[in-house]
C-alpha positions as CSV (number, residue, x, y, z in Angstrom):
1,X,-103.7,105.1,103.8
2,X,-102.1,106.8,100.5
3,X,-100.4,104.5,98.0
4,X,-97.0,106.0,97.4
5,X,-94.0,104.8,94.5
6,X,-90.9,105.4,95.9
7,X,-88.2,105.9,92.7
8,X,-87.9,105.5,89.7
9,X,-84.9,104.7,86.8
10,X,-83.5,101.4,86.2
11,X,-84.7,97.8,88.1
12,X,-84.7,94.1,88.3
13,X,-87.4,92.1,89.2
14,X,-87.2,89.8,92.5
15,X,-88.6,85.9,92.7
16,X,-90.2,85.3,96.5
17,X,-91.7,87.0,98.7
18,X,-89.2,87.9,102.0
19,X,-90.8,86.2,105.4
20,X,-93.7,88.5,106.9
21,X,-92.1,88.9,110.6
22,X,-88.8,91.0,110.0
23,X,-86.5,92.7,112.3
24,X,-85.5,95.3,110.1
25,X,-87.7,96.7,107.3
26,X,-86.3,99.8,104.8
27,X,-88.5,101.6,102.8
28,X,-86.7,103.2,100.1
29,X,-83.8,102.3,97.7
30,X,-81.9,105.3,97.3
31,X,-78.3,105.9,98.7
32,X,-79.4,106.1,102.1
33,X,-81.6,103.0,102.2
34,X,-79.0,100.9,100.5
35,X,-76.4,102.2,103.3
36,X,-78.4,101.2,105.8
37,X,-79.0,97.9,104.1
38,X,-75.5,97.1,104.2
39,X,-74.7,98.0,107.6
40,X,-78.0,96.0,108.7
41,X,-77.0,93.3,107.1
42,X,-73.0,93.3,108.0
43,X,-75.0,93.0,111.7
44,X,-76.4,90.0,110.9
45,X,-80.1,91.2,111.1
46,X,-81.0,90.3,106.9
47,X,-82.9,93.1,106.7
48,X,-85.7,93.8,103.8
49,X,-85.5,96.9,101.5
50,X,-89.0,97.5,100.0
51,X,-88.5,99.5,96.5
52,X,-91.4,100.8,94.3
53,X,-89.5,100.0,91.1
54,X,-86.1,100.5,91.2
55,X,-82.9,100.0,93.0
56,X,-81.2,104.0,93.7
57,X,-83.6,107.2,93.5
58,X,-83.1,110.2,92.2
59,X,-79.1,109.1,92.5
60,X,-80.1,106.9,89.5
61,X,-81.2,109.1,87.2
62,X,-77.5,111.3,87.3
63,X,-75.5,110.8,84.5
64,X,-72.1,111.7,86.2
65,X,-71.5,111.6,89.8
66,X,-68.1,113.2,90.2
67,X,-68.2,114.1,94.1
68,X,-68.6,110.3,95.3
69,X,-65.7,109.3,97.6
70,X,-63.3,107.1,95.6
71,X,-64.5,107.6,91.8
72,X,-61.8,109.7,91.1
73,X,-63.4,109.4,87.4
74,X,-66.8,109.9,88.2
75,X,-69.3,106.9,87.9
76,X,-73.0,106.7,86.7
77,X,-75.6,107.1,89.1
78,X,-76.9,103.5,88.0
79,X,-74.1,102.1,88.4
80,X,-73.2,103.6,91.8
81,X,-76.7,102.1,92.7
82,X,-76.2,98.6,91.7
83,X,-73.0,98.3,93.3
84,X,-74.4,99.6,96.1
85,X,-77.1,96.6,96.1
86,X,-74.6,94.0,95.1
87,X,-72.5,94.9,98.0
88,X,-75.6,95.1,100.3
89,X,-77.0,91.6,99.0
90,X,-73.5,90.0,99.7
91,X,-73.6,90.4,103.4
92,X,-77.4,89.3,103.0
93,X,-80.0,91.9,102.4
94,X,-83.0,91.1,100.9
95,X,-84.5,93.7,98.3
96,X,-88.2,93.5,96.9
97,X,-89.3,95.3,94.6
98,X,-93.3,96.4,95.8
99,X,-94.8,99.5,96.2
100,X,-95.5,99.9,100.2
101,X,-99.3,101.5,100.6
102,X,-99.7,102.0,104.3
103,X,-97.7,102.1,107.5
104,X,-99.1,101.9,111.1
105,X,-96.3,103.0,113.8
106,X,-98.8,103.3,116.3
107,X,-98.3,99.6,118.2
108,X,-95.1,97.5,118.1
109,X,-94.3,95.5,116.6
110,X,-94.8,98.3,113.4
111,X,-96.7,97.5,110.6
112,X,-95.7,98.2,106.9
113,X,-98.8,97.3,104.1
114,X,-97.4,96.2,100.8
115,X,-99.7,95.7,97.2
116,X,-97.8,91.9,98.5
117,X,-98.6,91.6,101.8
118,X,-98.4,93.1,105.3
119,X,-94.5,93.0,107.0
120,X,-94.5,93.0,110.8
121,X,-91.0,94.8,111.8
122,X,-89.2,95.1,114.9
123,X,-88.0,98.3,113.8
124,X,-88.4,100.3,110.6
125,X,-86.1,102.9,108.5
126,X,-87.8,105.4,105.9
127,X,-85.2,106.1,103.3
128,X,-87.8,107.7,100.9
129,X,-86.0,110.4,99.4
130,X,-87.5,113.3,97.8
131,X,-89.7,114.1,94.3
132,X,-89.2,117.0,91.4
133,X,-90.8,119.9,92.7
134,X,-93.4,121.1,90.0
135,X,-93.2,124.9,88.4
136,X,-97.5,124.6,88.9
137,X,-98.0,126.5,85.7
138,X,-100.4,125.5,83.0
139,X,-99.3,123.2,80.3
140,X,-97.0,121.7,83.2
141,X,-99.6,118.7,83.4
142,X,-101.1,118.3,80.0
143,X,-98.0,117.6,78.6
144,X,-95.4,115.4,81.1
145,X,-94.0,113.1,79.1
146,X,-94.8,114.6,75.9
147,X,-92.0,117.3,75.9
148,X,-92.0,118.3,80.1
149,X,-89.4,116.2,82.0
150,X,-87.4,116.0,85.1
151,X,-85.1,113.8,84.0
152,X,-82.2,114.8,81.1
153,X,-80.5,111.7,81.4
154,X,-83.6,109.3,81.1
155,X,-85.2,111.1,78.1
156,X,-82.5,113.9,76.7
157,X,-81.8,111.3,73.7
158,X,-85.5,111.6,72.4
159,X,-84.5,115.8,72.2
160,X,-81.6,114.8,70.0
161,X,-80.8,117.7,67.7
162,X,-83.7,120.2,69.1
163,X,-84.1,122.8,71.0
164,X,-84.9,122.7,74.7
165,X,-85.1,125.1,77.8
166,X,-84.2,123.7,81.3
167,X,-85.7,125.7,84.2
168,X,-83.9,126.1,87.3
169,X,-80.3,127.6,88.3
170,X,-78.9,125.4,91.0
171,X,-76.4,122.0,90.7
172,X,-79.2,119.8,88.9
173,X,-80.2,122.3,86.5
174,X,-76.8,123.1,85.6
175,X,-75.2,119.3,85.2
176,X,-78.4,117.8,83.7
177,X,-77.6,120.9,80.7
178,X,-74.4,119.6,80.3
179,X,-75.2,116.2,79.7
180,X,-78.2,117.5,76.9
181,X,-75.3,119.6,75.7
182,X,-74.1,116.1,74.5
183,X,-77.6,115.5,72.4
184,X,-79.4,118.5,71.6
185,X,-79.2,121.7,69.1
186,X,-79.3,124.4,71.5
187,X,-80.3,125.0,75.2
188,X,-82.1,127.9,77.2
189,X,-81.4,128.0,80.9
190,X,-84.2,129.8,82.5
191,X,-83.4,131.3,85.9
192,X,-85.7,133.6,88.6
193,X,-82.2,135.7,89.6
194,X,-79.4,137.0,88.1
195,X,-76.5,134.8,88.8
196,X,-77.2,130.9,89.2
197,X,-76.3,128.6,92.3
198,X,-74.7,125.7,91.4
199,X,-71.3,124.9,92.1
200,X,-68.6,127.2,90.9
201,X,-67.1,124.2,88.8
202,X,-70.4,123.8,87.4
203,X,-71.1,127.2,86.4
204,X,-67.1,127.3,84.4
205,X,-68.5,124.3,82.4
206,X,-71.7,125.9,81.5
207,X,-70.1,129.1,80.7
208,X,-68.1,127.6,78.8
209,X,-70.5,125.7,76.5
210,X,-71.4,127.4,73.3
211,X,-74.8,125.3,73.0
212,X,-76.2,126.6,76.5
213,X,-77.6,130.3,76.8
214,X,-79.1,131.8,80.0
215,X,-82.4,133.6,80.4
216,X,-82.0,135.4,83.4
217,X,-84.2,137.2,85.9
218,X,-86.9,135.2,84.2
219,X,-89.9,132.6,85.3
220,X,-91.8,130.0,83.1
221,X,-95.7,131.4,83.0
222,X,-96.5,128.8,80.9
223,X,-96.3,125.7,78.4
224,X,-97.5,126.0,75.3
225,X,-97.7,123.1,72.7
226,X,-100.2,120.8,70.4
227,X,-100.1,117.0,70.8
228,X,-96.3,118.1,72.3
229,X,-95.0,120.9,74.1
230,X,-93.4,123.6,71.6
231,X,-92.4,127.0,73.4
232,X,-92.7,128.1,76.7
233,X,-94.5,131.6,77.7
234,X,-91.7,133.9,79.9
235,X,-91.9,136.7,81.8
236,X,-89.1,139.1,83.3
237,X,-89.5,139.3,86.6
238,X,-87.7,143.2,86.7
239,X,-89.3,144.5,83.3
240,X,-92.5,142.2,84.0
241,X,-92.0,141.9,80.0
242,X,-93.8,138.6,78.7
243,X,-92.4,137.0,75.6
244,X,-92.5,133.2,73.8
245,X,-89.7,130.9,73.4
246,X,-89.8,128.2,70.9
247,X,-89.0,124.8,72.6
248,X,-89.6,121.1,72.1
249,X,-88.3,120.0,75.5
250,X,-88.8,122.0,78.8
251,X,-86.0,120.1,81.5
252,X,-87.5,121.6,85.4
253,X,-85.3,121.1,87.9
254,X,-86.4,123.5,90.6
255,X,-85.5,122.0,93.6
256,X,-87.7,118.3,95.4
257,X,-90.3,117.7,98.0
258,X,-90.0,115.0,100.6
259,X,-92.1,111.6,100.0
260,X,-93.8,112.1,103.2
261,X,-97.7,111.7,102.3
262,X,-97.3,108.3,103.6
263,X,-96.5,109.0,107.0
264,X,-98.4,111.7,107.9
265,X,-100.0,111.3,111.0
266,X,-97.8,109.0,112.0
267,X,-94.4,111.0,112.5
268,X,-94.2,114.2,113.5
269,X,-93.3,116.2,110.2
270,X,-92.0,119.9,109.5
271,X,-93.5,122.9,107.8
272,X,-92.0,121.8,104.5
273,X,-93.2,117.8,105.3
274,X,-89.9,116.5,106.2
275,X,-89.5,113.8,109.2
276,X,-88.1,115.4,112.2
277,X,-85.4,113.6,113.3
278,X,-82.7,114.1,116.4
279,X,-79.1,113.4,115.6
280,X,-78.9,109.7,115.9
281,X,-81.7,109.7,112.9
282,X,-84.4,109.1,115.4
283,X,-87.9,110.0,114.5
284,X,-90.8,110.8,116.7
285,X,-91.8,107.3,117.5
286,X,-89.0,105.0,119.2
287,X,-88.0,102.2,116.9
288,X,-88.5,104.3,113.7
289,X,-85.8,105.8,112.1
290,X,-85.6,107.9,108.7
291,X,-82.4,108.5,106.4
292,X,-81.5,110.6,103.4
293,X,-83.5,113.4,101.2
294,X,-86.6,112.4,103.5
295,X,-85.5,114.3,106.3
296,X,-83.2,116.4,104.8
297,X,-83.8,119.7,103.2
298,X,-80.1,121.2,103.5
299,X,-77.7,119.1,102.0
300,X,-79.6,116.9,100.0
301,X,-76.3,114.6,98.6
302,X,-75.4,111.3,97.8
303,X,-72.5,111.3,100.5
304,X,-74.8,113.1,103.0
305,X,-77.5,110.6,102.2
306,X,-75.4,107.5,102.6
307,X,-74.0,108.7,106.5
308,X,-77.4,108.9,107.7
309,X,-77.9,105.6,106.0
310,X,-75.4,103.7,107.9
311,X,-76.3,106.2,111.3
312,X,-79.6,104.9,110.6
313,X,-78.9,101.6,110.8
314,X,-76.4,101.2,113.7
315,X,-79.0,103.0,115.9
316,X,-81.7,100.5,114.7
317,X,-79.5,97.3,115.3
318,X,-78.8,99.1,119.0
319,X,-82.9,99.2,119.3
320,X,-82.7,95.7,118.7
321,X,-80.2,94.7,121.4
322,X,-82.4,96.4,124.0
323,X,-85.4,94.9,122.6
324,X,-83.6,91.5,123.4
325,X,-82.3,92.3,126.4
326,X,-85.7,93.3,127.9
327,X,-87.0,89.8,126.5
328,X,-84.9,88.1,128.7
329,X,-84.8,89.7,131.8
330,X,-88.6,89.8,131.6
């Protein structure tokens, strides 16, 4: 069984261990997982949320949410995602943070391995969201974390004042370069086509911002640097002309993969490695049931992610019902 962390961003740790025999077990923490923790726990079944190390998923990491229901204002992604877990923890959800390294859906009740200890669940939701997608080019590797990121708002203030590029041309690429608009010198959008795909408000805004310049029609080849990344190596993808940009940061935002490796075998996955699921947010195997970015490759939002949450959950509680209902007529 693969060993698989499920987010990353901001956390808190938790005291004691939940019981081993659980009705309802969630793997994941994002938007979708806290939904469903919430509407498990409003039933009454205390469910357990299993994080990796910390409480929202890629939601965290977003420096402005402005197209959340009732944030008129916007909010932080953090703060979305605590909120979420407060409100979650109130009707009595349990959350532990512990990085879950094996699954066995073949015999109920399921069985979800932790580095803690092993869960037995009545019933299990994956709310595992999704992972950057890396460009694959050379330098990509050698130097994460010393100038590559996926993240502008956890490390854009250690780019303060330089000069970075961010690759990609849809709704992350284009609000994570606003908010290094706020920190850096200069940035270079780098974009495959010719006209980007974000959001048409997003696009104004960049437009609009005499710090951000577009690179279009051009791919990354390569990333070029010492101890630290310093330029990138571009080519046009019309002229096929290669040139060098000087940069300290590269920003890649070129779209996610699901967080499927651990399941695998287990649930019947797609061609891209997303959980098939019907329209009650069934999966394969009766009793499992998967939420969010995991088995979603169209919409991929925080709202989105949230309703299949809560679907998710009712149709779990309803699996438990039956379950009880078979007990005692048997």
């Amino acid at each position: 069984m693969s060993e698989f962390i499920l987010t990353q961003g901001f956390g808190l740790a938790m005291p004691d261990l939940p019981k081993s025999d659980q009705d309802v077990v969630i793997i994941g923490g994002g938007p979708a997982g806290l939904t469903a923790a919430l509407y498990a726990a409003r039933a009454a079944a205390e469910p357990v949320v299993l994080i990796g190390e910390a409480v929202g998923g890629q939601a965290a990491t977003t420096h402005a949410i402005e197209n959340y229901p009732g944030f008129p204002d916007g909010v932080g992604g953090a703060a979305l995602a605590q909120q979420m877990q407060s409100h979650a923890e109130r009707f009595g959800a349990q959350f532990q943070f512990d990085t879950v390294t094996g699954v066995d859906f073949q015999a109920h009740p399921f069985k979800v391995q932790t580095r803690l200890q092993t869960y037995s669940a009545q019933t299990v939701i994956i709310t595992t969201g999704s992972s950057p997608r890396k460009l694959g080019v050379p330098g990509e590797r050698e130097f994460a974390s010393r100038g590559v990121s996926y993240c502008a708002t956890c490390d854009g203030y250690f780019f303060k004042d330089k000069r970075v590029v961010v690759v990609g041309g849809g709704n992350s690429a284009l609000d994570e370069s606003l908010f290094l608009a706020r920190l850096v010198e200069k940035i270079t959008i780098i974009h495959r086509r010719d006209q980007l795909r974000g959001d048409p408000i997003l696009q104004e805004r960049v437009f609009e911002e005499p710090k951000i310049d577009i690179l279009w029609d051009t791919v990354v080849t390569e990333i070029l640097g010492e101890d630290e990344a310093n330029a990138v190596r571009v080519r046009n993808v019309k002229s096929g002309e290669v040139s060098t940009l000087e940069a300290e940061g590269v920003f890649i935002y070129i779209g996610h993969l699901p967080n499927t490796e651990l399941f695998q075998g287990q649930l019947e996955l797609d061609e891209a490695g997303y959980i098939v699921t019907d329209g009650r947010q069934k999966t394969s195997v009766l009793g499992v049931f998967a939420a969010g970015d995991v088995q979603d490759a169209i919409f991929r939002q925080i709202v989105t992610a949230a309703g299949t949450g809560s679907a998710a959950a009712i149709e779990a509680i309803r699996y438990l019902e039956e379950i009880k209902h078979k007990e005692k007529q048997a």
